[in-house]
N, CA, C and O of each residue as an XYZ file, in Angstrom:
476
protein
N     -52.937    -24.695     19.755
C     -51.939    -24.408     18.745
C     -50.716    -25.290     18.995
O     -50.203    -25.381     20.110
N     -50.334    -25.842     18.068
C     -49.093    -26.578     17.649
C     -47.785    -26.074     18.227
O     -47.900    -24.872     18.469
N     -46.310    -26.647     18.610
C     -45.558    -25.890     19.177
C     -44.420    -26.233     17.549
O     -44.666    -27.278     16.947
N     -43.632    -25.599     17.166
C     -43.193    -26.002     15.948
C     -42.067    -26.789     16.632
O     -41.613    -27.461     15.706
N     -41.216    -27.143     17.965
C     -40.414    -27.643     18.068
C     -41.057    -29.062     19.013
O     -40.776    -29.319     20.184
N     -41.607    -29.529     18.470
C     -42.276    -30.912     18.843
C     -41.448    -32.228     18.432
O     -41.373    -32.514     17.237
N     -40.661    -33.248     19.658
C     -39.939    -33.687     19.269
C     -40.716    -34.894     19.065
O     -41.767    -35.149     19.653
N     -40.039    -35.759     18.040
C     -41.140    -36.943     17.156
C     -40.400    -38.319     17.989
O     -39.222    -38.666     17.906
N     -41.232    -38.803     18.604
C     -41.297    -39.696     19.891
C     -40.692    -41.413     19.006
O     -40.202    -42.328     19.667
N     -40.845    -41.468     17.811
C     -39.636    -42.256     17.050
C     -38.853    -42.209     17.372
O     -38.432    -43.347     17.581
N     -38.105    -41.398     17.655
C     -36.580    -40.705     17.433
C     -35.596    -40.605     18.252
O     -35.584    -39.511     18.816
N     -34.888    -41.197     18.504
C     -34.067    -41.257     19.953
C     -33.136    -40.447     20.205
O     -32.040    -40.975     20.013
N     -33.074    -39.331     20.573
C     -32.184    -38.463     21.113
C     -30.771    -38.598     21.064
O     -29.951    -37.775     20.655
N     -30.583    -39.739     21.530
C     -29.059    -40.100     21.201
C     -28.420    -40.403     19.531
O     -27.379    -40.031     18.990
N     -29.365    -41.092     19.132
C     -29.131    -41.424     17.680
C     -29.527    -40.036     16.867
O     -28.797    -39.734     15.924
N     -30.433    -39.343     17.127
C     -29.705    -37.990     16.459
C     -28.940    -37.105     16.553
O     -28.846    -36.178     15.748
N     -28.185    -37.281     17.694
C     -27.144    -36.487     17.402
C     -26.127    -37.146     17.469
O     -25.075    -36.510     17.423
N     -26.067    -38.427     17.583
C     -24.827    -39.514     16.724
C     -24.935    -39.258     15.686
O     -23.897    -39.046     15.060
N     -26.552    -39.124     14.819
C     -26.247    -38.826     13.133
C     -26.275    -37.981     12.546
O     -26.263    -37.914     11.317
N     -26.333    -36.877     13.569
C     -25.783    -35.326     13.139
C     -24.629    -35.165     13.183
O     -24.168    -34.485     12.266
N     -23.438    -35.815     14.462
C     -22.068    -35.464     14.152
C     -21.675    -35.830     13.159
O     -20.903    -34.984     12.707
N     -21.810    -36.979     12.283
C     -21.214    -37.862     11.698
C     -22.063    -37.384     10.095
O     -21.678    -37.690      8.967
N     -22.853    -36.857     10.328
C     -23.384    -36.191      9.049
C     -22.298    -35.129      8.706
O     -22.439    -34.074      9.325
N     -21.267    -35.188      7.867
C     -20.201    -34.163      7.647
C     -19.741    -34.566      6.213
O     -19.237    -35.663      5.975
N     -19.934    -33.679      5.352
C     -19.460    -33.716      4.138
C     -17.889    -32.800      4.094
O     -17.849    -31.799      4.810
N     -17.048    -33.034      3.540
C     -16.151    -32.546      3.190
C     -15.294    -32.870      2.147
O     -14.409    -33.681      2.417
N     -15.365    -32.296      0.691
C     -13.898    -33.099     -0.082
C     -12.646    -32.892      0.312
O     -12.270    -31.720      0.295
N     -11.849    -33.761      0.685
C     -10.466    -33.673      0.610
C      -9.630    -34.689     -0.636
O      -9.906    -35.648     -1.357
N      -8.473    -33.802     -0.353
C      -7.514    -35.134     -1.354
C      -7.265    -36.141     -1.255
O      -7.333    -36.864     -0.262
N      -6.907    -36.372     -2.359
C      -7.092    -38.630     -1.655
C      -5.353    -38.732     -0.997
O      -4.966    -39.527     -0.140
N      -4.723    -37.926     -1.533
C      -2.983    -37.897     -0.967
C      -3.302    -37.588      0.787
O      -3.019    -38.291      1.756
N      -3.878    -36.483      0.729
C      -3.992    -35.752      1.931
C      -4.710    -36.633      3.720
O      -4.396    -36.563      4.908
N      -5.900    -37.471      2.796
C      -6.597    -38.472      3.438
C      -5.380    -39.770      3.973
O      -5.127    -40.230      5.086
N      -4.984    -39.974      2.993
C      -4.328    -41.353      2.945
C      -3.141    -41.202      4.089
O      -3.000    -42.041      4.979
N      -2.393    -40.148      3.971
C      -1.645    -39.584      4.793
C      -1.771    -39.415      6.141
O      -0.766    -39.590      6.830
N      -3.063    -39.034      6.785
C      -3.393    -39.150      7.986
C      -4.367    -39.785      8.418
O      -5.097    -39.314      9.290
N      -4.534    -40.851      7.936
C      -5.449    -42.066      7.998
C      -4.102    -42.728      8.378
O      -4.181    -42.880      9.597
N      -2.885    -43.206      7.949
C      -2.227    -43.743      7.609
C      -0.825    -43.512      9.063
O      -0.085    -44.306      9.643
N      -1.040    -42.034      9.150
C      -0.337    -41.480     10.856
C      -1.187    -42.247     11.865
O      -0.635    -43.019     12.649
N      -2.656    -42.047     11.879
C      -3.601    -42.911     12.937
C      -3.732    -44.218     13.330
O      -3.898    -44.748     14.428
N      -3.579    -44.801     11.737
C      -3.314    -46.171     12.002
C      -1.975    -46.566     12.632
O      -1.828    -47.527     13.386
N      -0.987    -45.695     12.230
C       0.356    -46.157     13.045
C       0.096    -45.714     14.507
O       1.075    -46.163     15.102
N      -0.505    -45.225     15.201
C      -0.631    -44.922     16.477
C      -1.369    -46.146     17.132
O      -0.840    -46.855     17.988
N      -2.980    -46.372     16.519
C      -4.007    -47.089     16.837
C      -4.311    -48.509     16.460
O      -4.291    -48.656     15.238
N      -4.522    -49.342     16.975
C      -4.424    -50.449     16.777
C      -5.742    -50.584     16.012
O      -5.322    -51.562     15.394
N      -6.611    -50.478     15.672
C      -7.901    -50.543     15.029
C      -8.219    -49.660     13.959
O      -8.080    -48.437     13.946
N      -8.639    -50.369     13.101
C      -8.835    -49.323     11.589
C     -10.018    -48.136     12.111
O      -9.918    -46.912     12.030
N     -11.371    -49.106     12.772
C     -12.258    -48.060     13.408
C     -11.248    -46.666     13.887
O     -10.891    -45.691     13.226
N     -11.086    -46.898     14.744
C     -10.393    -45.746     15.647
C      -9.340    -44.737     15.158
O      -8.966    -43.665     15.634
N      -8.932    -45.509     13.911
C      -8.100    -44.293     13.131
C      -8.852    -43.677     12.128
O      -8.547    -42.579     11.664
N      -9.858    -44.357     11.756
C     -10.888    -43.521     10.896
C     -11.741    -42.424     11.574
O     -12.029    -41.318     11.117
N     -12.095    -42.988     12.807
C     -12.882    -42.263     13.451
C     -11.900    -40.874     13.978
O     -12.489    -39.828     14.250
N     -10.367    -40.954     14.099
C      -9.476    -39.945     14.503
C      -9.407    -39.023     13.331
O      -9.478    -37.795     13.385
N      -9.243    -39.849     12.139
C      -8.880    -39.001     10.541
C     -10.212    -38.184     10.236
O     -10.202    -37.192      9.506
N     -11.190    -38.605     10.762
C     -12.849    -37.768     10.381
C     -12.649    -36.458     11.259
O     -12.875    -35.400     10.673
N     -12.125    -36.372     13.031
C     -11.667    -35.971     13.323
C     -11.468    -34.622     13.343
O     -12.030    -33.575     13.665
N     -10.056    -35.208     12.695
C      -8.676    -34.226     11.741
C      -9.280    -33.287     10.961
O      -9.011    -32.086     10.985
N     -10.090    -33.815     10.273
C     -10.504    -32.997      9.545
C     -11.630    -31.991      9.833
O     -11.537    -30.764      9.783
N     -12.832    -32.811     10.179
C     -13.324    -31.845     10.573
C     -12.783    -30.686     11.583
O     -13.229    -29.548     11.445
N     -11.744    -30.993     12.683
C     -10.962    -29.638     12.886
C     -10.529    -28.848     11.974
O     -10.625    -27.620     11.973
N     -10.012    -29.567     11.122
C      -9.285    -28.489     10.180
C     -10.089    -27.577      9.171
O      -9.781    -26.440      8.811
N     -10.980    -28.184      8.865
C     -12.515    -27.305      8.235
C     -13.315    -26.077      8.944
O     -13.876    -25.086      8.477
N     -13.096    -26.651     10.507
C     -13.862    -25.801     11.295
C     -12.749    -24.541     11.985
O     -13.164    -23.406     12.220
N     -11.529    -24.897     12.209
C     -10.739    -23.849     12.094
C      -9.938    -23.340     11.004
O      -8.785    -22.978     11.238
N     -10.405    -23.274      9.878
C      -9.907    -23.013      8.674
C      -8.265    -23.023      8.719
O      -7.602    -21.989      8.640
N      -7.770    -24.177      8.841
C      -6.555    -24.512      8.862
C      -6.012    -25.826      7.870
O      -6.815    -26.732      7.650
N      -4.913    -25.881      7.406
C      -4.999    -26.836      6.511
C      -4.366    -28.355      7.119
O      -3.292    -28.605      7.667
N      -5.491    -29.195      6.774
C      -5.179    -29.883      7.251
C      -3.673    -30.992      7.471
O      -3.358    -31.830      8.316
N      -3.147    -30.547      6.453
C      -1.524    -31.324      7.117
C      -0.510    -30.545      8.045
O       0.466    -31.079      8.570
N      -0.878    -29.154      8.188
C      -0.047    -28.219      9.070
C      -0.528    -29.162     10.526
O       0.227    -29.569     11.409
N      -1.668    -29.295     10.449
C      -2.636    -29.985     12.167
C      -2.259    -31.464     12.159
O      -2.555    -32.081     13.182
N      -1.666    -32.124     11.196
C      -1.093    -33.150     10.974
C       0.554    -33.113     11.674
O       1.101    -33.885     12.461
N       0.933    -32.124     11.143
C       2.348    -31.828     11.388
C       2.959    -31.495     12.971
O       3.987    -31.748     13.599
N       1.628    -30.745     13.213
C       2.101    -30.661     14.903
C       1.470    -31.886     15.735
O       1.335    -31.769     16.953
N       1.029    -33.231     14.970
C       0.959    -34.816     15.765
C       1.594    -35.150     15.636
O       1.938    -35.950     16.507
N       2.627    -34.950     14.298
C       3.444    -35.872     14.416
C       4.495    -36.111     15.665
O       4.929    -35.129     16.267
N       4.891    -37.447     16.035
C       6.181    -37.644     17.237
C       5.201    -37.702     18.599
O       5.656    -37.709     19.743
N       3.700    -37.744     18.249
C       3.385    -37.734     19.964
C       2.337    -38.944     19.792
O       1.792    -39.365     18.772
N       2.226    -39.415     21.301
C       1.920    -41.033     21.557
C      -0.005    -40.207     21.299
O      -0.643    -39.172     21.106
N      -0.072    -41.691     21.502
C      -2.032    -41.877     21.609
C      -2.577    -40.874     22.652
O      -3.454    -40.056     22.370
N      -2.043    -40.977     23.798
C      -2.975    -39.990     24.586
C      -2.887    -38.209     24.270
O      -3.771    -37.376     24.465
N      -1.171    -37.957     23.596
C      -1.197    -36.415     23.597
C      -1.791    -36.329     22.602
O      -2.656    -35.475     22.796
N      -1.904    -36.944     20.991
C      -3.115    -36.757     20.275
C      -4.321    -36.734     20.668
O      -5.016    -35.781     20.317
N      -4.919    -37.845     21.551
C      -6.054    -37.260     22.247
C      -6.604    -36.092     23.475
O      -7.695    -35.716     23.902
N      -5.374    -35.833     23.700
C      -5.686    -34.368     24.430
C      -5.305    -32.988     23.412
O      -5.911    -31.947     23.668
N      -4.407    -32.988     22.381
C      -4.599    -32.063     21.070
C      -5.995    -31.875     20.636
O      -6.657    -30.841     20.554
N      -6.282    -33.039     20.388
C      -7.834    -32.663     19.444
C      -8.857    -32.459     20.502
O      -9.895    -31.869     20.200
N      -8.662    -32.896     21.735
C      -9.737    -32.267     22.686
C      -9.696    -30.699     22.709
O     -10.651    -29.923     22.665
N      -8.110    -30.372     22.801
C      -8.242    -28.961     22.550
C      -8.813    -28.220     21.609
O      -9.396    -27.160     21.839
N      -8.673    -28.751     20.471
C      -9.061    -28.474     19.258
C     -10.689    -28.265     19.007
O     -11.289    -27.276     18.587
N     -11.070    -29.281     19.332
C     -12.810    -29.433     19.255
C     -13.675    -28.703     20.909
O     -14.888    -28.521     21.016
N     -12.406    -28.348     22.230
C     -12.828    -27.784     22.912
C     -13.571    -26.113     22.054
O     -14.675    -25.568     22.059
N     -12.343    -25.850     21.474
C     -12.942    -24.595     20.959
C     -13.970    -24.728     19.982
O     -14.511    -23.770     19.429
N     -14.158    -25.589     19.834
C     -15.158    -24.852     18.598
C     -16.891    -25.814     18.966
O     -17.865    -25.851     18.213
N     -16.719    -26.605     20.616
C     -17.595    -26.528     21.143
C     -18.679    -25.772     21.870
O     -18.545    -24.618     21.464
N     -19.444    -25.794     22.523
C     -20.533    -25.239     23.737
C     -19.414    -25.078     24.452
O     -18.488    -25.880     24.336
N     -19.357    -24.062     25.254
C     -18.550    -23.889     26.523
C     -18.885    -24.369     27.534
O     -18.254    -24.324     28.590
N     -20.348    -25.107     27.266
C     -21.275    -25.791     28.616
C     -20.432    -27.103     28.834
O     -20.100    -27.209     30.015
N     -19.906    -28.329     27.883
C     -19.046    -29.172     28.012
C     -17.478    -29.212     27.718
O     -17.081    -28.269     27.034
N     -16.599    -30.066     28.086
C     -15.838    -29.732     27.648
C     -14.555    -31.446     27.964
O     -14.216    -31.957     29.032
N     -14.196    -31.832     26.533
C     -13.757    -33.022     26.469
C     -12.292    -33.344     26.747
O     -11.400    -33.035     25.956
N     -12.091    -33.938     27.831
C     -10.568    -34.105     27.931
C     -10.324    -33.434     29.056
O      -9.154    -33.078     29.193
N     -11.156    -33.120     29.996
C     -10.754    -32.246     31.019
C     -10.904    -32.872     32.633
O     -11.945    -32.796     33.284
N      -9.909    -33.363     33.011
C     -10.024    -34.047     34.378
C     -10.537    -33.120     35.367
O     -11.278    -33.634     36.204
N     -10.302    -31.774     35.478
C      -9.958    -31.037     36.665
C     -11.571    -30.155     36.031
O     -11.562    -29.267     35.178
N     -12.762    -30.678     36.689
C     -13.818    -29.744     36.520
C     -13.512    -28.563     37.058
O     -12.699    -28.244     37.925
N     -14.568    -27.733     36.179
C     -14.353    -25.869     36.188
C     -14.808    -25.880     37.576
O     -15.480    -26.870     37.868
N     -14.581    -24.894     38.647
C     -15.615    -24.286     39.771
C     -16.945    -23.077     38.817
O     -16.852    -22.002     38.225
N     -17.899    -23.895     39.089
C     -18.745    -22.884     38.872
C     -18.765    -21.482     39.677
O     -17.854    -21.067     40.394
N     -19.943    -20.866     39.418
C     -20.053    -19.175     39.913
C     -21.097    -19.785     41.167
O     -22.077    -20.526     41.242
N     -20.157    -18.912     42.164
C     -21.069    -18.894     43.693
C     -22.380    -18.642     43.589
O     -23.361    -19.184     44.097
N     -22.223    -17.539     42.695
C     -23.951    -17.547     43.364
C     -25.341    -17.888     42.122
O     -26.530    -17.582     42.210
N     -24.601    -18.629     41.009
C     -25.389    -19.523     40.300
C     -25.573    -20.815     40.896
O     -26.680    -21.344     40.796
N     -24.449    -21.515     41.630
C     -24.181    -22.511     41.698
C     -25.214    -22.627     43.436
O     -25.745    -23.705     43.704
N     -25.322    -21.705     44.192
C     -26.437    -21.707     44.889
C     -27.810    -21.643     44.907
O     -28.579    -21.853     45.845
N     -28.049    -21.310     43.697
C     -29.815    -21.384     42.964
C     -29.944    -22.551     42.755
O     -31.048    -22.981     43.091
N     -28.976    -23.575     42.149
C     -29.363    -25.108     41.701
C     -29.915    -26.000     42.715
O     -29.516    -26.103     43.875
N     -31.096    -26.783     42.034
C     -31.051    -27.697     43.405
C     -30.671    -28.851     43.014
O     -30.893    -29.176     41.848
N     -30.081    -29.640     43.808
C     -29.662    -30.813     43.385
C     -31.105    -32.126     43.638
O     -30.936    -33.300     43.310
């Protein structure tokens, strides 16, 4: 018998879930877009990298049902890295609790999970 979660040996693991994040529909306003496309680019030297920040933005703001220029409003006045530790926060939550982005100081695991593992 067949297992229904049979992964198709085409398919590279990495590239699907590069094209699952990035699979994200959302309408927004074209004012609303332009606006913080337009904050990113003044931070970032590369159009990539402010697009890739403004996709972002939003998808935080979709996923914490917040609107997106209020989450705009509390970037404004801060350099490249505290925006990138904001939205780590941001996408921390509404990640796996198994990873977690932006975080220098790894968690201590649990004693006595962390003694079953073998390395």
């Amino acid at each position: 018998m067949g297992s229904v979660n049979t992964l198709n040996p085409n398919t590279d693991r990495s590239v699907k879930i590069f094209d699952e994040f990035y699979d994200f529909t959302f309408n927004v306003q074209g004012e609303e877009y332009d606006a913080v496309f337009s904050y990113f680019k003044s931070i970032y030297t590369t159009k990539e990298a402010a697009g890739n920040f403004t996709v972002t933005l939003f998808r935080v703001a979709a996923l914490q049902n917040v609107p997106v220029m209020s989450l705009l409003a509390q970037l404004q006045g801060a350099n490249g890295a505290e925006v990138s530790l904001t939205l780590a926060y941001y996408l921390n939550n509404v990640r796996s609790s198994s990873t977690l982005l932006g975080v220098a100081q790894p968690t201590q695991p649990n004693y006595y999970v962390a003694r079953n593992v073998r390395a």
